[in-house]
C-alpha positions in Angstrom: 0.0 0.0 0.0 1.4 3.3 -1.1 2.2 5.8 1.4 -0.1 9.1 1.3 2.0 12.1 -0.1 2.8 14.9 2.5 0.6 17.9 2.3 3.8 20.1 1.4 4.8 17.5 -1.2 1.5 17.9 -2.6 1.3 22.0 -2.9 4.9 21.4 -4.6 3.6 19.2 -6.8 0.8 21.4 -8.2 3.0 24.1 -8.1 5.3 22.7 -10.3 2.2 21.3 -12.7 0.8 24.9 -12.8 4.2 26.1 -13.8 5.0 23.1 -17.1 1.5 23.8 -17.9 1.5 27.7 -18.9 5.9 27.2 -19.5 7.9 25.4 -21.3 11.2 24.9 -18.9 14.7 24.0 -20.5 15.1 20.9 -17.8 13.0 18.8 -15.3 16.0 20.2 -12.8 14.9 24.0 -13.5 11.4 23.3 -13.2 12.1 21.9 -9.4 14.3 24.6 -8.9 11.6 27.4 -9.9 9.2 26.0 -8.0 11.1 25.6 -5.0 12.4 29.6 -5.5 8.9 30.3 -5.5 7.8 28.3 -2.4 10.9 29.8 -0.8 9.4 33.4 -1.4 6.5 32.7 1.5 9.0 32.1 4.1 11.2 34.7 3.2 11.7 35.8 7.2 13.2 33.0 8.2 16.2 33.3 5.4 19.5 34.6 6.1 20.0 35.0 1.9 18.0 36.0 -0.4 18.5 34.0 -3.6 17.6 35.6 -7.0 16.3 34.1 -9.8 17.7 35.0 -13.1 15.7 34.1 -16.1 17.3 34.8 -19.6 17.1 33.9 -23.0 18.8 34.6 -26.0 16.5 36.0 -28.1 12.8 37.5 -27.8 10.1 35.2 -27.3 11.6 32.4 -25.1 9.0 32.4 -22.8 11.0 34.9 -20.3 7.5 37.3 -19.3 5.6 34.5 -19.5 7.7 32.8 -16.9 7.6 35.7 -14.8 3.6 36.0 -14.8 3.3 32.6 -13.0 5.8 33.7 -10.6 3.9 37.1 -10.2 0.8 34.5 -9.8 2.1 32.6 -7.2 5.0 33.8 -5.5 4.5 36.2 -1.9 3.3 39.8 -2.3 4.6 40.5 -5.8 5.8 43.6 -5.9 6.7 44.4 -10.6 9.6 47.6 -10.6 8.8 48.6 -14.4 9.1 52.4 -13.9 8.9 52.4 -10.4 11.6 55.1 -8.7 14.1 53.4 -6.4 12.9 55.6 -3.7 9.7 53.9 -4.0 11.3 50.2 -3.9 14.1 51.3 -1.4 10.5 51.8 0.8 8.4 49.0 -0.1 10.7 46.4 1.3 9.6 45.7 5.4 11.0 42.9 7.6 8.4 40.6 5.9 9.8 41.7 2.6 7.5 41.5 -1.0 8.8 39.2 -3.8 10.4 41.9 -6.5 9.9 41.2 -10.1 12.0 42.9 -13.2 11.1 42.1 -16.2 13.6 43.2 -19.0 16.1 44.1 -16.7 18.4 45.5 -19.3 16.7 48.9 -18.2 18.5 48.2 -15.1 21.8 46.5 -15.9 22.3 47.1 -19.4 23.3 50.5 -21.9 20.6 52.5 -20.9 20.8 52.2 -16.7 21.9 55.4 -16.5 20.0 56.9 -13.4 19.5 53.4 -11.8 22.1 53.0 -10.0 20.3 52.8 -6.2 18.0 50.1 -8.1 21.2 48.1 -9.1 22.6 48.5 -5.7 19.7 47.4 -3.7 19.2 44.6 -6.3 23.2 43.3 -5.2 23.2 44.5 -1.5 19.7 42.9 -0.4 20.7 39.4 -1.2 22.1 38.7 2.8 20.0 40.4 5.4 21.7 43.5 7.7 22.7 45.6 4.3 20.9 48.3 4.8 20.8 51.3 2.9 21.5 54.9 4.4 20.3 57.9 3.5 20.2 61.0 5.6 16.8 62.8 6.0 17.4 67.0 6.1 14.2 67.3 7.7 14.4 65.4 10.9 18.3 65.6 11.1 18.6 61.8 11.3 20.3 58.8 9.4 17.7 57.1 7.8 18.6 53.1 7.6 16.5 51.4 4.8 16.0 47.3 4.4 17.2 46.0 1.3 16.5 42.3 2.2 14.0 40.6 -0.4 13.8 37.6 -2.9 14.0 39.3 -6.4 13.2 37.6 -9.9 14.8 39.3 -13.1 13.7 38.5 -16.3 16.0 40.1 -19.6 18.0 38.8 -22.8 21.7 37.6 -22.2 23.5 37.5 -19.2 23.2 39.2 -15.9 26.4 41.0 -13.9 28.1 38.5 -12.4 27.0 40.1 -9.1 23.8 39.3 -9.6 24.1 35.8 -11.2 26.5 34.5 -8.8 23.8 35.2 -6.2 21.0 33.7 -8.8 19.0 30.3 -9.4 19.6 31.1 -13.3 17.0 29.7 -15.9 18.1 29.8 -19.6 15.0 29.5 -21.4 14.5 28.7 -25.0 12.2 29.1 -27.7 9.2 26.3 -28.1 10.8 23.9 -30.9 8.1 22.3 -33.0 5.5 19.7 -31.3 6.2 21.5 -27.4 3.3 23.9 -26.6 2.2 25.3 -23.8 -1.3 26.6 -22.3 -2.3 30.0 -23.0 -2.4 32.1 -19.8 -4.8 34.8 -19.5 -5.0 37.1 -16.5 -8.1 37.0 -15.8 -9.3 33.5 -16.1 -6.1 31.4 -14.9 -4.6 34.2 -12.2 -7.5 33.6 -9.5 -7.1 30.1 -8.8 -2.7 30.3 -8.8 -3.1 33.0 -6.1 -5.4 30.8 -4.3 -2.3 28.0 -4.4 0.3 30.6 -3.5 -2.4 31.0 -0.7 -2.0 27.8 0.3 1.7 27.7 0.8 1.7 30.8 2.3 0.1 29.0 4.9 2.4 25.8 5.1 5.5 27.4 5.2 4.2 30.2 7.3 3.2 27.8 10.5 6.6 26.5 10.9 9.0 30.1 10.4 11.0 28.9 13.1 12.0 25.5 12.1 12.7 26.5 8.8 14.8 29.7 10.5 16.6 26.8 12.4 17.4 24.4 9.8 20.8 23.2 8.7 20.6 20.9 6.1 22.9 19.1 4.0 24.3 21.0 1.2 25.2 19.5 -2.0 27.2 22.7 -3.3 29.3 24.8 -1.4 30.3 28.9 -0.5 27.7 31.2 -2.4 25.9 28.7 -4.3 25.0 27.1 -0.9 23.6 30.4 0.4 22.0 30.9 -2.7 20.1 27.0 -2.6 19.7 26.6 1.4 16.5 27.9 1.2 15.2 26.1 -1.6 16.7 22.9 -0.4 15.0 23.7 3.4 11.6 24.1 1.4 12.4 20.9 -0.1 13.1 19.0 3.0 9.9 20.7 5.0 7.7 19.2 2.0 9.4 15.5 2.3 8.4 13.0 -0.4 10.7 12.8 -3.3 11.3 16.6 -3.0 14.8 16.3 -1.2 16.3 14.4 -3.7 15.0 16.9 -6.6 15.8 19.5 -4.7 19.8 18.4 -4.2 20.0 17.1 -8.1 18.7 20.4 -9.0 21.6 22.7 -7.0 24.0 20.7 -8.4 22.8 20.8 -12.1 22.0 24.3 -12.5 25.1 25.1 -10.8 27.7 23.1 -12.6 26.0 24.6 -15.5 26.2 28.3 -14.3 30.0 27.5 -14.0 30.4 26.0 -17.1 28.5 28.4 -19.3 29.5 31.6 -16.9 31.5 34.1 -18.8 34.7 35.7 -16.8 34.6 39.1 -15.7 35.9 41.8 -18.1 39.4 41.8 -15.5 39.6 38.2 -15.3 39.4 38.2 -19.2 42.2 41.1 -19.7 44.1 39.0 -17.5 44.0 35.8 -19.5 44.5 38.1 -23.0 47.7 39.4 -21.1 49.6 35.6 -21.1 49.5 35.3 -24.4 50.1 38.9 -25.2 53.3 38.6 -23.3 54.4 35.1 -25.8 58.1 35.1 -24.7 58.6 38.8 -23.2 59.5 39.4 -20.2 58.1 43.1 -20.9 56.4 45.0 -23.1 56.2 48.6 -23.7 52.0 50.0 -22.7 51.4 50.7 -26.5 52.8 46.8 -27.6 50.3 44.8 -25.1 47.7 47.4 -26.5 48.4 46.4 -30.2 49.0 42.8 -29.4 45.4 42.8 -27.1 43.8 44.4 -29.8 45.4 42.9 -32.8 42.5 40.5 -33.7 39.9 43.9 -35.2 36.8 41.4 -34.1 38.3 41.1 -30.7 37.0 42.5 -27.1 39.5 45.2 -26.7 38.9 47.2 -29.7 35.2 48.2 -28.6 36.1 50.2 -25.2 35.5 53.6 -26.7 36.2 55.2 -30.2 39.9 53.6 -30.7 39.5 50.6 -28.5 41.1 50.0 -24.7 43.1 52.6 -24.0 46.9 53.1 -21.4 44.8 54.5 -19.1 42.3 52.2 -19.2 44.5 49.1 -19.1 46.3 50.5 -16.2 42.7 51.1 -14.2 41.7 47.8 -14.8 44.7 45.7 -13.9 46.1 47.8 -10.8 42.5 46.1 -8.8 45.0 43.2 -9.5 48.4 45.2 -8.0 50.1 45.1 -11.3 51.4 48.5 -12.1 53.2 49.9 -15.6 56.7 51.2 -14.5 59.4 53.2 -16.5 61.8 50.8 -18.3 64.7 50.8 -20.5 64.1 49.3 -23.8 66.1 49.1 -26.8 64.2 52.5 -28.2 65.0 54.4 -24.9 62.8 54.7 -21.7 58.9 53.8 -21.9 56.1 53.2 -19.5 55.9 49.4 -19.5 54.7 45.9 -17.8 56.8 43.6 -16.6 55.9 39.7 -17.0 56.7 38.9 -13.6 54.3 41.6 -12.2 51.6 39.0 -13.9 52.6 35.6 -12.8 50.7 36.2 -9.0 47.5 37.2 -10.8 47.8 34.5 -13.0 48.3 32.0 -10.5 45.6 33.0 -8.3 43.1 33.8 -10.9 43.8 32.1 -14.1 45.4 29.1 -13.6 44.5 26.6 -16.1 46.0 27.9 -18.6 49.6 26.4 -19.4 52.9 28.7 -18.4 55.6 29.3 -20.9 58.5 27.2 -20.4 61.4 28.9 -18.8 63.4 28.2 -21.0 61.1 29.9 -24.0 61.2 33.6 -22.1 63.6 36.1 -23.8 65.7 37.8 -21.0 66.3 41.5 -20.2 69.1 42.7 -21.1 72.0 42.0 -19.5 70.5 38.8 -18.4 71.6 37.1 -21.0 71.0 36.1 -24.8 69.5 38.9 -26.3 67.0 38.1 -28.9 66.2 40.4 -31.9 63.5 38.6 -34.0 61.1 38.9 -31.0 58.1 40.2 -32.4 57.8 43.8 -32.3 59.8 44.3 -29.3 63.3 43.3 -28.6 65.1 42.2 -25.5 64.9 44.6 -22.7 66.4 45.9 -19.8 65.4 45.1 -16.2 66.6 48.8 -15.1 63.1 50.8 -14.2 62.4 53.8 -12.2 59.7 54.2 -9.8 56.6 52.9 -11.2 54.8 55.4 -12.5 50.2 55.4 -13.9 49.4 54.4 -17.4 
């Protein structure tokens, strides 16, 4: 005789059926993992994080809005930000925070955020509780401290920043292929009875806050992306049945595909475009690594501004990495330059799977050695700098 199902497997359950019956999801994985993000959004005040989820597509029409309308349906006090002013977001957010929804969040994150910048803030700041925001209010002479604390789903084309995606369940939705389809969801016949669900596991989770707010479970990924999935994977574990299980095997999917599909940071990237800048230098004069980065005229480093990445540029981005352009003596005379070794720490720490040169393969300084004058571009130089000095 079967065993009856739990009444929190069962809300989960419909959940997810209400969700592949308007959607069509990319994997059986993110269509646990939505509906556990949504659950999660009920019990918000007993999380320490507040995981976003990220939904993205590569093109129009990949079922991205749609997606968000059965979250909006069913998720805790949806609160949509399309036009709204951050002051009146910044405000809306209480210690029993609403669910905030941003649909094509490239008005936040992409070329025209200009002006958004306390939206994008809150959006990275309110993802671990005690981050308020401060603001000092001139009429009563008093520091104003705001909560930022709330579950947020964005919905846009492409990638997120990595701030927000490295704090995100992401979704990567596609367009329907021939033979899926999909219910047609309309507002006003199909929204009534969702909210009546999300209803229903408002009042699950919200009887038991403080064993959820007490839980510890067992984590099948580690650092952030455990922050980000303890909640979901508590849900899981409150509902029982074969949710646990789903609920682990989804964390780990979604996350070993974030990692694989995740795109570097524009510094990481200008590291790694460095190594093989370098070949066999052990330095290079600012305006070689600058026509050796931006010698492929499809390549990254020609698009930062009307002649591409610029000295001053370069030397903004890698000094976050303590590598700093000095004065050295080349063949030609004295130029502002980069030593090799300034790199190897960086590369070590942050990219290192890619293969060193072989000792033996670096052309020395000057004085250091064989001097060799059919290295491209640049010859053999001399280890005699000044003081370092800004790009």
């Amino acid at each position: 005789m079967t065993q009856p199902t739990p009444a929190g497997a069962a809300l989960l359950d419909q959940l997810r059926a209400a969700l592949t019956r308007y959607v069509i999801l990319p994997t059986a994985e993110a269509a646990d993992a939505v509906t556990l993000w949504i659950a999660a959004t009920h019990a918000q005040p007993a999380w320490p994080h507040a995981p976003r989820l990220v939904i993205r597509g590569p093109e129009k029409r990949c079922g991205k809005s749609r997606l968000l309308d059965i979250v909006e349906a069913t998720c805790h006090n949806p609160f949509i930000t399309v036009n709204s002013s951050s002051a009146a977001v910044y405000r809306s957010i209480t210690d029993d925070p609403p669910t905030m929804l941003v649909d094509e969040a490239d008005t936040i994150f992409g070329p025209k955020a200009d002006g958004n910048e306390d939206l994008r803030g809150l959006l990275n700041a309110g993802h671990q509780r005690n981050r308020p925001a401060k603001r000092y209010d001139a009429a009563t002479n008093r520091v104003e401290s705001i909560p930022t604390f709330a579950m947020a789903a964005l919905a846009g084309i492409g990638a997120m920043p990595d701030t927000i995606e490295d704090r995100a369940v992401v979704v990567r939705m596609r367009r329907r292929a021939p033979g899926e389809t999909a219910a047609p969801y309309r507002h006003r016949r199909d929204r009534t009875p969702l909210r009546d669900l999300a209803a229903a596991l408002n009042q699950w989770l919200r009887a038991d806050l403080a064993i959820l707010e007490e839980a510890e479970p067992a984590m099948p990924v580690e650092d952030r992306a455990a922050d980000t999935w303890e909640p979901l994977v508590i849900v899981a574990d409150h509902a029982c049945g074969t949710w646990p299980d789903r609920a682990r095997a989804a964390a780990v999917t979604l996350t070993a595909e974030a990692d694989d599909n995740g795109r570097p940071s524009l510094g990481l990237r200008l590291l790694a475009a460095c190594r093989p800048a370098f070949d066999t230098d052990t330095a290079l004069p600012t305006s070689v690594l600058l026509e050796r980065l931006k010698a492929d005229p499809e390549g990254e480093w020609n698009e930062h501004g009307p002649g591409g990445l610029t000295a001053i540029r370069l030397g903004t981005m890698l000094r976050e990495y303590d590598i700093r352009p000095a004065v050295i003596r080349f063949p030609t005379g004295l130029a502002r330059g980069y030593r090799r070794g300034d790199f190897t720490d960086a590369w070590a720490r942050y990219c290192p799977t890619a293969e060193p040169v072989p000792e033996a393969a670096i052309v020395p300084l000057e004085g250091e050695g064989r001097y060799n004058r059919n290295s491209r571009n640049t010859a053999g130089h001399s280890d005699t700098a000044s003081d370092p000095v800004t790009a």
